[in-house]
C-alpha positions as CSV (number, residue, x, y, z in Angstrom):
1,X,-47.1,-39.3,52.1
2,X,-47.2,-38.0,55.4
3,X,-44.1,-38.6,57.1
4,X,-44.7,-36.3,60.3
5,X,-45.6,-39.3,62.7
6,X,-46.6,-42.8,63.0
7,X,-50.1,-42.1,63.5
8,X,-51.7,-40.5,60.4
9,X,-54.2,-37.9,60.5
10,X,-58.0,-39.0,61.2
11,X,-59.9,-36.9,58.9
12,X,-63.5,-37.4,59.1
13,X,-64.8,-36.3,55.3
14,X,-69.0,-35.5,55.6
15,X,-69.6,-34.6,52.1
16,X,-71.8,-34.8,49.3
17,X,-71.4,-38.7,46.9
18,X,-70.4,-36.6,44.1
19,X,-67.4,-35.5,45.6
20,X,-65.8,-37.5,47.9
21,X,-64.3,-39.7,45.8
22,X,-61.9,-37.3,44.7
23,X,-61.5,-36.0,48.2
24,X,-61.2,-39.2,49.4
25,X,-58.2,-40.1,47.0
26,X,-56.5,-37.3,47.4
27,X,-56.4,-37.3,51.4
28,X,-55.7,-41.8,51.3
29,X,-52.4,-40.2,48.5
30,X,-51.4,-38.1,51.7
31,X,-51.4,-40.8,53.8
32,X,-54.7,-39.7,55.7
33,X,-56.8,-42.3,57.4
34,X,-60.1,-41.4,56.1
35,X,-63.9,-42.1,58.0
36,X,-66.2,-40.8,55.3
37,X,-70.9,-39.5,55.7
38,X,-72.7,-39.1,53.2
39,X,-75.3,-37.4,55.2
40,X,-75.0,-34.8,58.1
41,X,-77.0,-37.1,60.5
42,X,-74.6,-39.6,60.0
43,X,-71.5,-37.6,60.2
44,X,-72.5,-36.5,63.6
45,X,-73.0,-40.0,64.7
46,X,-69.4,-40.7,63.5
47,X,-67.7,-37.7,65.0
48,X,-68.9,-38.7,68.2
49,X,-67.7,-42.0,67.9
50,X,-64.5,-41.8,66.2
51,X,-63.2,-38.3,67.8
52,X,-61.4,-37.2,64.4
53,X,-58.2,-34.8,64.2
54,X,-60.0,-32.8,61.4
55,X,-63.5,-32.8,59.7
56,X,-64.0,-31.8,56.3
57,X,-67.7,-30.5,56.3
58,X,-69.2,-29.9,52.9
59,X,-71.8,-27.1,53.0
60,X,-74.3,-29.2,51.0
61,X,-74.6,-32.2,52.9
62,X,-77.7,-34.2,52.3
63,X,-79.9,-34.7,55.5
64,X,-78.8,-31.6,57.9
65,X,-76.9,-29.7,55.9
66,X,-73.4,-28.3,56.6
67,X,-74.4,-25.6,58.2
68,X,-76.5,-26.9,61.3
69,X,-73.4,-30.0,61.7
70,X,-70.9,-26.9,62.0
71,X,-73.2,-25.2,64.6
72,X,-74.2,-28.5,66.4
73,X,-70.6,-29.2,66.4
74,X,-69.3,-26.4,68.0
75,X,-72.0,-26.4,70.7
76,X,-70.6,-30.3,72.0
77,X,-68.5,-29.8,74.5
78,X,-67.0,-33.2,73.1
79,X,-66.6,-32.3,69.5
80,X,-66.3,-28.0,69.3
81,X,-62.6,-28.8,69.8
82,X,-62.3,-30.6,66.1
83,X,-61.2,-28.4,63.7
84,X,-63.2,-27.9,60.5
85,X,-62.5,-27.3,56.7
86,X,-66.0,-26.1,55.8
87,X,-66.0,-26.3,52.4
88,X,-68.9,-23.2,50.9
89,X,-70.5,-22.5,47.8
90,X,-71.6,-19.0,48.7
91,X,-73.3,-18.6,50.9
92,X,-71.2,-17.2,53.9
93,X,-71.5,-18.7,57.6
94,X,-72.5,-16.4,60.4
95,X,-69.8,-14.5,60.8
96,X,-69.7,-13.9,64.9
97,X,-70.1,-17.6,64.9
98,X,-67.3,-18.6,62.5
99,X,-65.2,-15.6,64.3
100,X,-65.6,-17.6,67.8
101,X,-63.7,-20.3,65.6
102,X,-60.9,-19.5,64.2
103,X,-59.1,-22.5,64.4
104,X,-61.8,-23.5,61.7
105,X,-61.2,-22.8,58.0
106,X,-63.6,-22.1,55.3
107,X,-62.8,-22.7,52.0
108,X,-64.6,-21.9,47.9
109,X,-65.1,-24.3,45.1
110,X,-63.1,-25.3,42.9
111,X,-61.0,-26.8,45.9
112,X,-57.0,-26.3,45.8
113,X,-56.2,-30.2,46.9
114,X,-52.1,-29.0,47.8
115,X,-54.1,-26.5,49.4
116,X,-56.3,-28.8,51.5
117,X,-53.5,-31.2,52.4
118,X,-51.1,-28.3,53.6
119,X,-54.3,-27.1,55.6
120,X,-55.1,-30.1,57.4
121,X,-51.7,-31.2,58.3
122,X,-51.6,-27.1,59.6
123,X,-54.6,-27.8,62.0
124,X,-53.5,-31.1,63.3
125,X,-50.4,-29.9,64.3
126,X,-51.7,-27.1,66.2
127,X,-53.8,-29.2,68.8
């Protein structure tokens, strides 16, 4: 559980259905407060709102896909300060772009869950 403060980490999860289930559970066992999207459009919408400590972008996301909410995330001025765990299956991000991130992780299938806590907890406490 997370122990490190009395506010838990706000991870905003826009992913695919078929996986954030088990994304979802594994992040709620961590003691994560988690704001799930389904759809890229949506996830935006909600990152706006909600000002998360960490997104967890899947590449395949229905509506705009994982890609175009990176890039429109990190050209708002009140979002490109989120860090992202861009989750890929491949195909690799534009590289000058992702360089100008680097508090921004990118990540293959299958995902390493121990590996995505330790990560996110990482990148919240670096803010």
């Amino acid at each position: 559980m997370n122990t490190e403060s009395r506010n838990p980490i706000r991870a905003l999860c826009i992913v695919r259905e078929d996986i954030l289930d088990i994304i979802q559970f594994f992040l709620k066992r961590e003691g994560l407060q988690v704001i799930t999207a389904v759809d890229g459009h949506k996830g935006l919408e909600i990152a706006r709102v909600e000002q998360p400590d960490v997104v967890i972008l899947d590449e395949l996301t229905p509506g705009i896909d994982g890609f175009k909410v990176y890039t429109t995330m990190k050209g708002d001025v009140t979002l490109q300060q989120i860090p992202i765990v861009f989750l890929e299956s491949g195909r690799v991000l534009n590289p000058p772009l992702w360089a100008a991130n680097s508090k921004d992780i990118l990540t293959r299938a299958p995902l390493d869950f121990k590996q995505l806590i330790a990560t996110i907890k990482q990148m919240t406490r670096a803010q």
